[in-house]
C-alpha positions as CSV (number, residue, x, y, z in Angstrom):
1,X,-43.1,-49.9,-77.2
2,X,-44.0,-46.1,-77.7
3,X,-45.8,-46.4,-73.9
4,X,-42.6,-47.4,-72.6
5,X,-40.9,-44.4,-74.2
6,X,-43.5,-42.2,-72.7
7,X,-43.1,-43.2,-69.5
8,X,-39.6,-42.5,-69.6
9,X,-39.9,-39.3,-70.8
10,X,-42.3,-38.2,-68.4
11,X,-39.6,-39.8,-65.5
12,X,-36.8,-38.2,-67.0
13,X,-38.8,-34.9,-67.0
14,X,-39.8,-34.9,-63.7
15,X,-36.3,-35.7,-62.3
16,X,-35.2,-32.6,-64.2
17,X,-37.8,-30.9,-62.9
18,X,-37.1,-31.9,-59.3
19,X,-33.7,-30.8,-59.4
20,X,-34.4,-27.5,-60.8
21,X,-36.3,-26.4,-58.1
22,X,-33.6,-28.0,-55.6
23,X,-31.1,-26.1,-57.3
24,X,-33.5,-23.0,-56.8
25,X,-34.0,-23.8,-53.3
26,X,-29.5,-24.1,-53.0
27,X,-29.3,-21.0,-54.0
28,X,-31.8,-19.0,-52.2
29,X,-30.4,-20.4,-48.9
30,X,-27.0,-19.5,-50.4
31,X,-28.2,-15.9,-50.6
32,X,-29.5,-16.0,-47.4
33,X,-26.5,-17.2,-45.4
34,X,-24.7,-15.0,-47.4
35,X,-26.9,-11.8,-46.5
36,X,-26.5,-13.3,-42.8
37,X,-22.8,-13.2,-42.9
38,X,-22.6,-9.2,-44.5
39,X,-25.0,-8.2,-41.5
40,X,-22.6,-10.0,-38.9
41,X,-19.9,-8.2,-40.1
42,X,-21.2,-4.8,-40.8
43,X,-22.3,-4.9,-37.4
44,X,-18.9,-6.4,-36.3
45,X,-16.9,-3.2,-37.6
46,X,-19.8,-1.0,-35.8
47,X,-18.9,-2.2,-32.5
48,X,-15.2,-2.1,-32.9
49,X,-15.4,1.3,-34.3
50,X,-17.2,2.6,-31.6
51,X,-14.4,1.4,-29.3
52,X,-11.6,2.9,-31.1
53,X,-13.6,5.8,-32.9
54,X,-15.4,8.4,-32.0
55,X,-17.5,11.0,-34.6
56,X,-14.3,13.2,-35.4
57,X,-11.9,10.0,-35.0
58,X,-9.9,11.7,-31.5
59,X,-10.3,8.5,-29.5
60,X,-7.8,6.0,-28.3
61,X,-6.4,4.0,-25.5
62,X,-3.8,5.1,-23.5
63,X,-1.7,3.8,-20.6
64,X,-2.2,5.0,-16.8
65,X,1.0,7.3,-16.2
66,X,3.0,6.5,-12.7
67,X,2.7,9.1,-10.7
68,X,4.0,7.5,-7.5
69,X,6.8,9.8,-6.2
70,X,6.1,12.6,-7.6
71,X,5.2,16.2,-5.8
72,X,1.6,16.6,-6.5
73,X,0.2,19.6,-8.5
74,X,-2.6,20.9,-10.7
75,X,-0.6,20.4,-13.5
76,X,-0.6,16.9,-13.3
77,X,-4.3,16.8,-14.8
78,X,-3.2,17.8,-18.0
79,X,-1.6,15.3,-21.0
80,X,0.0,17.0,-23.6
81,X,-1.0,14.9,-26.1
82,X,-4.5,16.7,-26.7
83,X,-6.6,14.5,-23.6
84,X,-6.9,15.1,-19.9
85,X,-7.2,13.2,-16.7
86,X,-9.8,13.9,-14.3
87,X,-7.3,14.0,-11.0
88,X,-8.8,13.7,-8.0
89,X,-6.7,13.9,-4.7
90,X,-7.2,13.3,-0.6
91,X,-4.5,13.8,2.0
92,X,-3.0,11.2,4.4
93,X,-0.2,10.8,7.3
94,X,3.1,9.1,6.2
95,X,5.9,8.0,8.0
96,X,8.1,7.8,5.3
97,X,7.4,10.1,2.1
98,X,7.5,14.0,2.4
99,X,4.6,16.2,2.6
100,X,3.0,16.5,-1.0
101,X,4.5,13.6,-2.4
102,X,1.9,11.1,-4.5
103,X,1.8,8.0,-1.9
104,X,-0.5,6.2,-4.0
105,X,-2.9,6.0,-7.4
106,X,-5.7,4.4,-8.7
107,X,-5.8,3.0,-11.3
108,X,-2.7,1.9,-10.5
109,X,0.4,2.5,-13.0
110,X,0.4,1.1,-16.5
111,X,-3.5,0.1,-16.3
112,X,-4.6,0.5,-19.9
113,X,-8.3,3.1,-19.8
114,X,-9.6,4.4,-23.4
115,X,-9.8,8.3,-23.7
116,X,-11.9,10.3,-26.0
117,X,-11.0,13.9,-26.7
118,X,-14.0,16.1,-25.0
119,X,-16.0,13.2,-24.6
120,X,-14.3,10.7,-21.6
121,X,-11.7,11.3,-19.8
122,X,-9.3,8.8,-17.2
123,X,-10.3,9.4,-14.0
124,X,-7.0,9.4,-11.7
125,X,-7.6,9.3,-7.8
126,X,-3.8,10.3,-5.8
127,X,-3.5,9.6,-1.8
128,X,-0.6,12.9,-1.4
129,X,1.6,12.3,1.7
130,X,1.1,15.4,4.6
131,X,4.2,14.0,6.0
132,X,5.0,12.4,9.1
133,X,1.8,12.9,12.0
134,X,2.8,15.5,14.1
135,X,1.1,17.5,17.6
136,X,2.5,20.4,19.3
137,X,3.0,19.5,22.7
138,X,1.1,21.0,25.2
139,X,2.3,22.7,28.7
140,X,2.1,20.2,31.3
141,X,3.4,21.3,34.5
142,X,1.2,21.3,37.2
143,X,-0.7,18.5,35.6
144,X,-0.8,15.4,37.7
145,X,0.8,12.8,36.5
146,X,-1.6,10.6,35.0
147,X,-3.7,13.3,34.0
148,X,-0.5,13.9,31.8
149,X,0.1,10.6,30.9
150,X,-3.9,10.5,29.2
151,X,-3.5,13.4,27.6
152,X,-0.7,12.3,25.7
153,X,-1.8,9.0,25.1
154,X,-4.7,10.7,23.3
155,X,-2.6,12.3,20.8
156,X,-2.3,9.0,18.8
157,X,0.8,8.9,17.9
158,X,2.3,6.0,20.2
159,X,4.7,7.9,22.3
160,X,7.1,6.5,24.7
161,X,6.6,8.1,27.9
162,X,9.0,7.6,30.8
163,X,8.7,9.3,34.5
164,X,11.7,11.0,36.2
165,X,11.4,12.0,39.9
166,X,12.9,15.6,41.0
167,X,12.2,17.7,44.0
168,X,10.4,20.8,43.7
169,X,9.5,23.8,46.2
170,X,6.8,24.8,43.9
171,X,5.0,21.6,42.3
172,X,3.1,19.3,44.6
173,X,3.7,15.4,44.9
174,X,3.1,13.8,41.9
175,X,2.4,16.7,39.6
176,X,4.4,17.0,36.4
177,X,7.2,20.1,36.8
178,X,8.3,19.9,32.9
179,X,8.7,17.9,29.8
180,X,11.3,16.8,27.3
181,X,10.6,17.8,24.7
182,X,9.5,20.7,26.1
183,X,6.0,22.5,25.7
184,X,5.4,23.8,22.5
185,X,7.7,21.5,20.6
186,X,6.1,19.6,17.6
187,X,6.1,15.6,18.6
188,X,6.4,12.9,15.4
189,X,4.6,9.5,15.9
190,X,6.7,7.1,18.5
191,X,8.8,10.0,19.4
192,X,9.9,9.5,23.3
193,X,8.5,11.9,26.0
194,X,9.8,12.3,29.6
195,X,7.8,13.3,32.2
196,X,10.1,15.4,35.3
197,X,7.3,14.8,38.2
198,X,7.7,16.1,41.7
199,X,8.8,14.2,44.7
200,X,7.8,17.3,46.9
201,X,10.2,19.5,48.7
202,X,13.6,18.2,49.3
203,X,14.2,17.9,53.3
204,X,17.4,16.7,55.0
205,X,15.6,15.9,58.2
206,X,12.0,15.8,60.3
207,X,10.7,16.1,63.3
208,X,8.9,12.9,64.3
209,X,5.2,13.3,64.4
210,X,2.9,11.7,67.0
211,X,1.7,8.4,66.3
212,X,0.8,7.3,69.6
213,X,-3.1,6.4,69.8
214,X,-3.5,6.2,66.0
215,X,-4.5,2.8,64.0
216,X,-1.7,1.0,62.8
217,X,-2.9,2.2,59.0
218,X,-2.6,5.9,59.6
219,X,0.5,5.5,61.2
220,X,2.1,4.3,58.7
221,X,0.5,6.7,56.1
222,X,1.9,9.7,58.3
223,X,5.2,8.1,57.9
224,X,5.5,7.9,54.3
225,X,3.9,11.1,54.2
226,X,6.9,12.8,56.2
227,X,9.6,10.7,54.4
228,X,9.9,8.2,56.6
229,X,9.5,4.4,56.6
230,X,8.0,1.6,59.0
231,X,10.3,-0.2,60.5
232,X,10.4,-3.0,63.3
233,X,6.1,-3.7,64.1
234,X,5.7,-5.1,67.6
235,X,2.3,-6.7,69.0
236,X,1.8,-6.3,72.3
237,X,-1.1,-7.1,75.4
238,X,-2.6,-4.1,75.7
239,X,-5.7,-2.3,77.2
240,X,-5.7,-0.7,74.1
241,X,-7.6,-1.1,71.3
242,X,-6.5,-3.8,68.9
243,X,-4.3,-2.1,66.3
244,X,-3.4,1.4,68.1
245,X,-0.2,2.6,68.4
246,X,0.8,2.3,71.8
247,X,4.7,3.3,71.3
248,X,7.1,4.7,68.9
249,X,11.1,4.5,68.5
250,X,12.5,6.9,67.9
251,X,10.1,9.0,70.5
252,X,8.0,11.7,69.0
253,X,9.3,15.4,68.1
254,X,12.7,13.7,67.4
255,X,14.6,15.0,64.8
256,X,15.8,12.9,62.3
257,X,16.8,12.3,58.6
258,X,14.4,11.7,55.7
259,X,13.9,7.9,55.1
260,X,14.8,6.9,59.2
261,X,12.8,3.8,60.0
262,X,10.5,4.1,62.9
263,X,10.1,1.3,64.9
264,X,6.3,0.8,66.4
265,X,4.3,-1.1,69.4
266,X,0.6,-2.0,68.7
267,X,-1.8,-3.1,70.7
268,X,-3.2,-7.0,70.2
269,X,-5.9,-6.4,73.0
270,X,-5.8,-7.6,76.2
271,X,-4.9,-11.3,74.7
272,X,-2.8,-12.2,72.5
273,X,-2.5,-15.5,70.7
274,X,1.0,-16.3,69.3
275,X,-0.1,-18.8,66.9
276,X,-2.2,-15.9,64.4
């Protein structure tokens, strides 16, 4: 009977035993979890201070200011409120906001960027309007025509360009006499520019020049050349060579008015075959 109680007492001892050191084990891994948890937030409040603190404490975020609009100056680098913004600016054409005006920003307006007093600034890049794209126009006259029309074209800024014929006793066919808007006058992008270009010499009449013997093509080029047109063409058997001029109507040295048709005969050659 006393075994019995012995081993039972030993039993009982050992359970004890047992859950002492599980106890002791409990709270060391309490400790440790808890140590654990005090680092992660010690180091959680490090981080967030060094967002929103800096060693004297002058830190903190601000919101980008709009500056759209506005006429640019130096003084727009400077915040009252104890910080400044690095401003850095380029220049660009606009159609439609004055010159000096803040086009655009970036960051753009309202973007939230953290300043720290001495330390880190916002850094604020403006696009500033020069105002509309402008060229002085150049002086043009005697310039031929499509010379003029190049150079103008090269300016970049899309003009209209129209021609107007005038006679002139001075400018030669073809070459520009004057401009509107006229030389020396600033020109804005899409503006419209006329071109005055010479017809040559105004002439009531002309004496008929001499076609007879001359090809068929450089008859014709001698008549538009003295203001006057083809008219009637007549192929006819000739001893000729095929295509020469072998009459005109009216004769030659007439005198008649600018734009009179002149009738011509040409030569087919010695045959001549209806059907071509």
């Amino acid at each position: 009977m006393k075994h019995r109680n012995d081993t039972r007492v030993k039993k009982l001892d050992k359970e004890i035993l047992y859950r002492q050191k599980a106890l002791k084990t409990t709270k060391l891994l309490l400790r440790v979890v808890g140590s654990v948890f005090v680092l992660a937030v010690l180091c959680a409040t490090v981080v967030i201070s060094s967002l929103f603190m800096t060693t004297d404490g002058r830190s903190r975020s601000v919101s980008v200011p709009n500056l759209i609009g506005q006429v640019y100056s130096e003084d727009m680098g400077y915040d009252s409120r104890f910080f400044t913004l690095d401003v850095g600016y380029e220049y660009s054409d606009s159609q439609s906001e004055t010159a000096g005006t803040v086009i655009s920003q970036s960051p753009s307006p309202g973007a939230v960027r953290k300043l720290v007093e001495n330390e880190r600034k916002c850094t604020l890049e403006l696009t500033v309007s020069l105002g509309k794209k402008t060229s002085e126009l150049s002086d043009l006259s005697g310039v031929d025509e499509r010379e003029a029309r190049n150079r103008l074209r090269c300016l970049g800024l899309e003009l209209k360009i129209n021609t107007v014929g005038k006679y002139s006793d001075i400018y030669g066919i073809g070459d520009v006499i004057s401009t509107s808007p006229a030389a020396g006058e600033a020109l804005f992008v899409g503006d419209e520019v006329t071109l005055f270009v010479s017809l040559g010499k105004r002439v009531s009449s002309v004496s008929l020049p001499d076609l007879i013997g001359m090809s068929e093509t450089a008859a014709n080029a001698t008549l538009l050349a003295h203001g006057l047109q083809v008219g009637e063409v007549i192929y006819c058997v000739s001893g000729r060579p095929v295509g020469t001029v072998i009459s005109q109507s009216p004769a030659k040295t007439a005198t008649v008015l600018v734009g009179t048709k002149v009738n011509l005969k040409v030569s087919s050659g010695l045959y001549y075959n209806s059907d071509e």
